[in-house]
N, C-alpha and C positions, 0 to 999 in steps of 0.2 A: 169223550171225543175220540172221533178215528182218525189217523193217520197213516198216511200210506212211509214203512220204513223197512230197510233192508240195508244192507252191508254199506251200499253208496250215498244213502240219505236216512242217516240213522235216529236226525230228531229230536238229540237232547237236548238241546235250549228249551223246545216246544214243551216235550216230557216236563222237563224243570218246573215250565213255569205253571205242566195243568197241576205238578204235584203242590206247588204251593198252595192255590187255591181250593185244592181237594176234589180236582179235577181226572175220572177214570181215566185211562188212554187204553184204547184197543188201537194195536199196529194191523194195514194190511198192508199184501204184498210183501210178505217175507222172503222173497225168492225172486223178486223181479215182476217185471209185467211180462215174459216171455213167449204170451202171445200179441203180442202188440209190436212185432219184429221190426214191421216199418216204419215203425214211431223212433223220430233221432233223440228223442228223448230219455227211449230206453236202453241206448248204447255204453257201455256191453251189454248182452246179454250176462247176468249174474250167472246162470248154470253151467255157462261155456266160459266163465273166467279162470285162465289160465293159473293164475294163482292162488284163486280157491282150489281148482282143482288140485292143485299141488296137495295145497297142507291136507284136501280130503284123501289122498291117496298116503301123506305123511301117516295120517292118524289112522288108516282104515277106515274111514267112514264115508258116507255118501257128500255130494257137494250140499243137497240139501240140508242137509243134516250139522255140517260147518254153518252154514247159512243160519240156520233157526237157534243154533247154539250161542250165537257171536249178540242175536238179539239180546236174548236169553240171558248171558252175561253183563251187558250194555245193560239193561233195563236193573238188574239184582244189583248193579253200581248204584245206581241212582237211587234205585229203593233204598239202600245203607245210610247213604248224605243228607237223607229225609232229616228234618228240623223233629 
């Protein structure tokens, strides 16, 4: 299954429930939909948020980069809690 997930809509109930059934999940929009500016859907923009930017300048890294990481961690939780 794909799902569109990112920092603001990360998923996991959904994740949860394809993992029970033995259900893949590929996330997209890991970064926002940032071309879709006009859409008030996509408000904020994730690569202009202020407080990713922080902790990306915190840690040295890129905002993208916090961004893919924070998945990245999110989803390796959930893989653990696996039955």
């Amino acid at each position: 299954m794909q799902v569109e997930a990112h920092v603001y809509l990360n998923q996991k109930p959904m994740i949860q429930l394809c993992q029970q059934y033995g259900i893949v999940v590929t996330a997209y929009s890991p970064l926002g939909r940032p071309s879709l500016v006009d859409d008030p859907v996509n408000e904020p923009i994730l690569l202009d948020d202020p407080q990713i930017r922080e902790v990306a300048a915190k840690y040295g890294r890129t905002v993208a980069q916090i961004l893919l990481r924070y998945l990245v961690c999110i989803y390796a939780s959930l893989e653990k809690r696996k039955p």
